[in-house]
C-alpha positions as CSV (number, residue, x, y, z in Angstrom):
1,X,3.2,171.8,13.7
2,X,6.4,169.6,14.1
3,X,9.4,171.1,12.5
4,X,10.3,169.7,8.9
5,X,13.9,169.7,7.8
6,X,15.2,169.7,4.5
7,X,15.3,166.4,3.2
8,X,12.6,164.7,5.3
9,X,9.0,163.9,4.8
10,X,6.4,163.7,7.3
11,X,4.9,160.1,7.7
12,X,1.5,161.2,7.1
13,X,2.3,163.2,4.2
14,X,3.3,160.0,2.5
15,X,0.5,158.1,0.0
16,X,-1.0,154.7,0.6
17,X,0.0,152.1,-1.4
18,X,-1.7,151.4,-4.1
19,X,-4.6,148.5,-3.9
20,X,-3.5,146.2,-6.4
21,X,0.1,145.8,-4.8
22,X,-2.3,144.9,-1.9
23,X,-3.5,141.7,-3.7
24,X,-2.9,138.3,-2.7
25,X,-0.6,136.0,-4.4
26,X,-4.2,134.0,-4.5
27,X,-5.8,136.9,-6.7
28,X,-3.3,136.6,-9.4
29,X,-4.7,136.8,-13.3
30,X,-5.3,133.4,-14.2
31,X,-2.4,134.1,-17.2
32,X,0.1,134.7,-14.6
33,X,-0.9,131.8,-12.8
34,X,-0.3,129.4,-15.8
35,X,2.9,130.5,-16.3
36,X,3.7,129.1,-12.8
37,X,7.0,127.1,-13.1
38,X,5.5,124.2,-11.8
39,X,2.9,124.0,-14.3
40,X,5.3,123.6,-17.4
41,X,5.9,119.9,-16.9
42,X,2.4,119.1,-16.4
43,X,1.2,120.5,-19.6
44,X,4.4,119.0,-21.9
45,X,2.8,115.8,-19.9
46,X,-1.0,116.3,-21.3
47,X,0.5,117.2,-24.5
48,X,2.6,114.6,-24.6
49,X,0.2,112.2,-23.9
50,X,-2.9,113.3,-26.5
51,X,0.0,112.5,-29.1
52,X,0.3,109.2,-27.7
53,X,-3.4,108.7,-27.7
54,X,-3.4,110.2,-31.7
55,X,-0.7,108.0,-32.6
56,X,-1.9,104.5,-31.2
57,X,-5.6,105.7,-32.7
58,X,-3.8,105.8,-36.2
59,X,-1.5,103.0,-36.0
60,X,-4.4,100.6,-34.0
61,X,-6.4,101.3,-37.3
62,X,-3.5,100.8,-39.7
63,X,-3.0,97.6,-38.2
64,X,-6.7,96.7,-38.4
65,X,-6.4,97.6,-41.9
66,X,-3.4,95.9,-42.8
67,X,-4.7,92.8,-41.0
68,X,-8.5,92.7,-42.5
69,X,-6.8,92.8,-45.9
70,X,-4.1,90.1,-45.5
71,X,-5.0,87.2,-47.4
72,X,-5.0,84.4,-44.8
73,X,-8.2,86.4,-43.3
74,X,-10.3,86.5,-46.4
75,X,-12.7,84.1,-48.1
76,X,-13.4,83.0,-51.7
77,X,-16.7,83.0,-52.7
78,X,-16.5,80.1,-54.3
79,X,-14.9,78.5,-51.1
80,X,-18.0,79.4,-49.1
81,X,-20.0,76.3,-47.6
82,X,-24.0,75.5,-47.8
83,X,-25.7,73.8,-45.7
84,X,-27.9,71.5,-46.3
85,X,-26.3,71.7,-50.1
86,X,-28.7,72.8,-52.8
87,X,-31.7,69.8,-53.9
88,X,-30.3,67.8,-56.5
89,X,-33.0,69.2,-59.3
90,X,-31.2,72.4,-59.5
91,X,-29.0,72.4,-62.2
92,X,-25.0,73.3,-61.4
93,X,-25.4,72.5,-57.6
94,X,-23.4,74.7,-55.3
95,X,-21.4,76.0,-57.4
96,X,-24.2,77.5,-59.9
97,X,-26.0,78.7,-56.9
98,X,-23.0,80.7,-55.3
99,X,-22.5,82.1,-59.2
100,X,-26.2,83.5,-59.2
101,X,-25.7,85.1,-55.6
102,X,-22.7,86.3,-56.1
103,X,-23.5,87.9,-60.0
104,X,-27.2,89.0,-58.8
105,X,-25.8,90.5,-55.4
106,X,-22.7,92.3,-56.3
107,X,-20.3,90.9,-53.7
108,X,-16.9,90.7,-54.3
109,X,-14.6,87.5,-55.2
110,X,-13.2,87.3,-52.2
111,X,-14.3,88.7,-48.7
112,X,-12.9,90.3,-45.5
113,X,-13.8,87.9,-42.8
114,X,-13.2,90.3,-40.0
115,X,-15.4,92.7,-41.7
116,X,-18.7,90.2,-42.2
117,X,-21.8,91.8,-40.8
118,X,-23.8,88.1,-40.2
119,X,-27.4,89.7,-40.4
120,X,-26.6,92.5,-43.4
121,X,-24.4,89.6,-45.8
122,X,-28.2,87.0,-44.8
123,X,-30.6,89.7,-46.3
124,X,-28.5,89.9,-49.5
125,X,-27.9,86.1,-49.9
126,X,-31.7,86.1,-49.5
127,X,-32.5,88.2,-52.3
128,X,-29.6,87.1,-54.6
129,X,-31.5,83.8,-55.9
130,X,-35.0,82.7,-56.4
131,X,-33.9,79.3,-54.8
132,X,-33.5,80.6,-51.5
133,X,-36.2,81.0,-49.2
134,X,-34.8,82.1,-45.8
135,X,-31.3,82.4,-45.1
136,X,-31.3,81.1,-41.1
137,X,-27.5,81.5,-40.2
138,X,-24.1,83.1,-41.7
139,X,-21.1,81.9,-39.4
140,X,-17.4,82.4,-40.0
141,X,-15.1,80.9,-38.0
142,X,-11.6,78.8,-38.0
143,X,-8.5,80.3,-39.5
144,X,-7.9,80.4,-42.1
145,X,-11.7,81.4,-41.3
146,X,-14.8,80.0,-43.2
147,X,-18.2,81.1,-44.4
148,X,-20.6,78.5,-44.0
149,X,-24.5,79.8,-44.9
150,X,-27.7,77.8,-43.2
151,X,-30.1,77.7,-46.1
152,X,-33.7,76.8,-46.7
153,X,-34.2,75.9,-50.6
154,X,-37.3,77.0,-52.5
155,X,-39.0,73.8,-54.1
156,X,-41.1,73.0,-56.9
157,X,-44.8,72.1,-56.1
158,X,-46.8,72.9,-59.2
159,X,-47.1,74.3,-62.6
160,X,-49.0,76.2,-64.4
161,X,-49.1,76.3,-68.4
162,X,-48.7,79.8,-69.7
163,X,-48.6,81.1,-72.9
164,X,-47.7,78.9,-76.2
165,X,-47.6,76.4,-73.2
166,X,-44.9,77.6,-71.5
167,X,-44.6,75.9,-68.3
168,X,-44.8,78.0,-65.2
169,X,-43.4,76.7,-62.0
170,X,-44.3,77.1,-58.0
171,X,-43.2,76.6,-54.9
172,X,-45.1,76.3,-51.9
173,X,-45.8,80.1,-51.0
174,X,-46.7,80.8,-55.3
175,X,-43.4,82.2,-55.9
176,X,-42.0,81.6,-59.7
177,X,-39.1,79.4,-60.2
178,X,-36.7,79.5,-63.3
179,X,-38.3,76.3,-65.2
180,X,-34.9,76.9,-67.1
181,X,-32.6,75.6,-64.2
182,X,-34.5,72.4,-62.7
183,X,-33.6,69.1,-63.9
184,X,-37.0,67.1,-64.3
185,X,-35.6,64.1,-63.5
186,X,-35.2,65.2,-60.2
187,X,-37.5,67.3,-59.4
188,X,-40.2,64.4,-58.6
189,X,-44.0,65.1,-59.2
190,X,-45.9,68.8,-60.0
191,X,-49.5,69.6,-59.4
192,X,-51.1,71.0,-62.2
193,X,-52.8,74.9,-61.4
194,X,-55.4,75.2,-63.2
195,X,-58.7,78.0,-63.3
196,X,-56.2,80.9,-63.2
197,X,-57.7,84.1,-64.3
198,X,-55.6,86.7,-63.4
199,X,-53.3,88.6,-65.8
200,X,-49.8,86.1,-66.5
201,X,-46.5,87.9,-65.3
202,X,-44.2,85.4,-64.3
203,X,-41.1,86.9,-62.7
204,X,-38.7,84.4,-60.8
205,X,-38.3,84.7,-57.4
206,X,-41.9,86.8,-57.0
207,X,-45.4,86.0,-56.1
208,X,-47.0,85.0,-59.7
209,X,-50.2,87.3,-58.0
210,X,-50.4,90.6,-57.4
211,X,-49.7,90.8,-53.3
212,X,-53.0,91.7,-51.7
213,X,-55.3,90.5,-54.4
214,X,-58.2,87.7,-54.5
215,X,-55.7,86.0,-56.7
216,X,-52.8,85.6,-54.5
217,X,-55.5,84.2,-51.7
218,X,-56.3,81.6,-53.9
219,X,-53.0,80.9,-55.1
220,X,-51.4,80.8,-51.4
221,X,-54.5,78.6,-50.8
222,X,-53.8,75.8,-53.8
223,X,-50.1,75.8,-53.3
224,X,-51.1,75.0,-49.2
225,X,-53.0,72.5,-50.7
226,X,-50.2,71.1,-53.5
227,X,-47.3,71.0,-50.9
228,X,-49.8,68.6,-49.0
229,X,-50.3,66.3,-51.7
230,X,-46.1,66.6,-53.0
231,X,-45.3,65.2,-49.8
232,X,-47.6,62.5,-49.9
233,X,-46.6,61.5,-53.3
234,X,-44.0,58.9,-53.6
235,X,-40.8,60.7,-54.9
236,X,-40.4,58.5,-57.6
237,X,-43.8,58.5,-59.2
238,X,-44.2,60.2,-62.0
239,X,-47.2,62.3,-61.6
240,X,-49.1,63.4,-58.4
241,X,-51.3,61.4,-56.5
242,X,-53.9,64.0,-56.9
243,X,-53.0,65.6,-60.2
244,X,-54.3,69.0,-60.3
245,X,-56.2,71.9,-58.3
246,X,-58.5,74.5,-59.5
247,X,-58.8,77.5,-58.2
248,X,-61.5,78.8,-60.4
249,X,-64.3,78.3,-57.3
250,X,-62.4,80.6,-54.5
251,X,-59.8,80.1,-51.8
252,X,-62.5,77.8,-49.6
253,X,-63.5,75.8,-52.3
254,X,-60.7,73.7,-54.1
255,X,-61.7,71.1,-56.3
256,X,-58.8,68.7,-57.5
257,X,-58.7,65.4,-59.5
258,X,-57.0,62.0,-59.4
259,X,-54.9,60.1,-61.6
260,X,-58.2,58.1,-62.8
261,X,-60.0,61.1,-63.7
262,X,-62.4,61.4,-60.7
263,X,-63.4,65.1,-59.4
264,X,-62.7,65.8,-55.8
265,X,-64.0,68.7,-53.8
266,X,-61.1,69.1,-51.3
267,X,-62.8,72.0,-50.0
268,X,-60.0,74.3,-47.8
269,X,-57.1,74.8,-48.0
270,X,-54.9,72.2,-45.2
271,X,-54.5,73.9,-42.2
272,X,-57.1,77.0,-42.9
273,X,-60.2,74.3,-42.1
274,X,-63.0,76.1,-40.1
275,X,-64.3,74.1,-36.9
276,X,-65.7,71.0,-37.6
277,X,-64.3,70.5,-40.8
278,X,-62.3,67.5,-41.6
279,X,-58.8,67.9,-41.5
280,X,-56.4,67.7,-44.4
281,X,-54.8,64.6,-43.3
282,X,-58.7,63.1,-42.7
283,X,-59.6,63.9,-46.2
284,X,-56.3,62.1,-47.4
285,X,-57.5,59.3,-45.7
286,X,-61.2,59.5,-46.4
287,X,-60.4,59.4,-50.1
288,X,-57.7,56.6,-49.7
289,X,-61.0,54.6,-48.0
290,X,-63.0,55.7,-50.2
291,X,-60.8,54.7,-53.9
292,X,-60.2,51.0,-51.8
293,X,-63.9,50.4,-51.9
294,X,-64.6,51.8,-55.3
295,X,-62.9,51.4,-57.8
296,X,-63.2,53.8,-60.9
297,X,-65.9,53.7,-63.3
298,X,-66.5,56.7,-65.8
299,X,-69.8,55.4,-66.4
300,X,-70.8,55.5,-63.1
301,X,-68.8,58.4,-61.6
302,X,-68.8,60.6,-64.6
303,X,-70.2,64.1,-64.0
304,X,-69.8,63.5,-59.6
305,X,-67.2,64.5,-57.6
306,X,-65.8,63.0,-54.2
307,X,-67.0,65.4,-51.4
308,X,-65.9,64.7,-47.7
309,X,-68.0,65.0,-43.9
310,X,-67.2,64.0,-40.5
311,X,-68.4,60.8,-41.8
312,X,-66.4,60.5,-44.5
313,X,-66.2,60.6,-47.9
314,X,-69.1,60.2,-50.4
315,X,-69.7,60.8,-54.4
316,X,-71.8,63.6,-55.6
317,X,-74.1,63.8,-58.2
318,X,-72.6,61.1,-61.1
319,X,-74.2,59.6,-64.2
320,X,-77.3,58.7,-62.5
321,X,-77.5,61.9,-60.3
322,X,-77.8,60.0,-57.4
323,X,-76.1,60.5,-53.7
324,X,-73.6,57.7,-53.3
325,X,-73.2,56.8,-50.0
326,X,-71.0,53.4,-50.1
327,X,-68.0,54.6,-49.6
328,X,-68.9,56.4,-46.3
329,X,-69.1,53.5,-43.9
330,X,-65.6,53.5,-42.0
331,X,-63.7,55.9,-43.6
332,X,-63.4,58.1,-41.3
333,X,-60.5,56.6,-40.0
334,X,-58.1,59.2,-39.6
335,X,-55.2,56.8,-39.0
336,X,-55.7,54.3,-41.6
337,X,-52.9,53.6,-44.6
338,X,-53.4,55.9,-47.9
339,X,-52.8,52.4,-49.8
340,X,-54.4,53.7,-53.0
341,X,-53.4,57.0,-53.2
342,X,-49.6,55.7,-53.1
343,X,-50.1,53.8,-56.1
């Protein structure tokens, strides 16, 4: 045993150091690490940054707000553009129309251009106003920016006579129109609806039938059938070529009358003809033939109607119950002039 003096230690009596002064600078708690000196400027840099990021966030949408409201990029409601503009029977024109959307719909006096949503702003138009049937386009553009609106216009095509004869009116699809806002003198020639049986709720800008029902397939059916003959008619004569349709018979089985009197089993509705059938623009011609080559006599015709064939058109029963086949030889030119009927 080596000799020890006084105030010396052994080196193997001395203690290992500890393990955790053993560590390397690598292994230091992640704490320690971040308060590195070099990591300071980094994270004023971050911070400094997300404030940036906050602060163009805020002003970006106080700009957009303070732009969206500034007057040059709003519209009047009153200044906003139809197109086509509304028929000439509908009383007040534009400016009545855009009143009624506006009132009906709740929009406001003036709107935010920037803020226009083209397809939301078309389905409330379309339900503000009994007038409109489809709204196809809302644009905005220019500055100061307009609103124009492509519109398609609900139009008269018959009527029906209500209660203490108040007169219902139709467009082509059976919805009710406000009878209160058409100028006749305008309007041109109605079908009158007759054999309806259904209960009478007339609410404008709904189907007059309930949807679903045997009565809104008729209805759908005549007003196929009234459209046809409206645009036939010559605008300025007074009353339809053919006057009225019944519905009383079913959706496939339309009888309607001319201006003489004469009954006419029209059959289907135009465009809903089965195979083989005549066509509605056949029939128009077939009766056209057939009115040239006889002309109308009550004593005669009375108690017949006009029925049509791939041959043409003939008369049916009549005052001496016989089948009249005159009329039948060459009218079954489809392409022929409606001379009659356009008188």
């Amino acid at each position: 045993t080596p000799e020890l003096d006084g105030d010396s230690t052994a080196t193997s009596s001395r203690r290992p150091p500890r393990a955790r002064d053993a560590r390397p600078a690598a292994a230091e708690p992640l704490r320690a690490r971040l308060r590195h000196p070099r990591l300071v400027p980094v994270a004023i840099a971050l911070a400094v940054l997300a404030l940036g990021i906050l602060a163009v966030q805020r002003l970006g949408s106080g700009f957009a707000a303070w732009l969206h409201a500034r007057p040059e990029y709003r519209v009047s409601f009153d200044a906003i553009l139809v197109d086509p503009p509304p028929p000439l029977f509908l009383k007040g024109g534009r400016e009545a129309l855009l009143h009624q959307i506006r009132s009906t719909s709740g929009l406001d006096a003036e709107l935010p251009a920037l803020d226009i949503r083209p397809d939301d702003l078309a389905r409330q138009i379309a339900l503000a106003s009994p007038w409109i049937e489809a709204v196809d386009q809302v644009a905005v553009d220019g500055h100061p920016p307009t609103l124009r609106l492509a519109l398609r216009y609900r139009r008269p095509v018959a009527v029906l006579l209500g209660p203490k004869s108040t007169p219902i009116i139709l467009d082509r699809q059976g919805v009710v129109l406000p009878a209160d806002e058409i100028l006749p003198d305008h309007s041109g020639p109605l079908m009158s609806l007759q054999g309806w049986t259904a209960a009478l709720e007339p609410r404008p800008g709904l189907s007059l039938a309930t949807p679903g029902s045997d009565a809104e397939h008729r209805l759908q059916s005549a007003m196929r059938l009234a459209e046809f003959v409206i645009e036939k008619t010559p605008r300025d004569q007074s009353t339809p070529t053919l006057r009225t349709v019944n519905i009383r018979y079913g959706e496939n089985l339309l009888y309607t009358q001319t201006n003489q009197g004469l009954w006419v089993l029209w059959g289907e509705a135009p465009g809903q003809e089965t195979p083989g059938q005549p066509t509605a623009e056949q029939k128009w011609n077939q009766l056209a033939d057939w009115l040239d080559r006889n002309p109308f006599d009550p004593q005669r015709m009375g108690g017949g109607y006009l029925v049509f064939s791939a041959s043409g058109a003939r008369l049916e029963g009549g005052a001496s119950g016989r089948r009249d086949d005159s009329g039948a030889r060459g009218s079954n030119r489809s392409g022929e002039s409606a001379g009659s009927l356009s008188r």
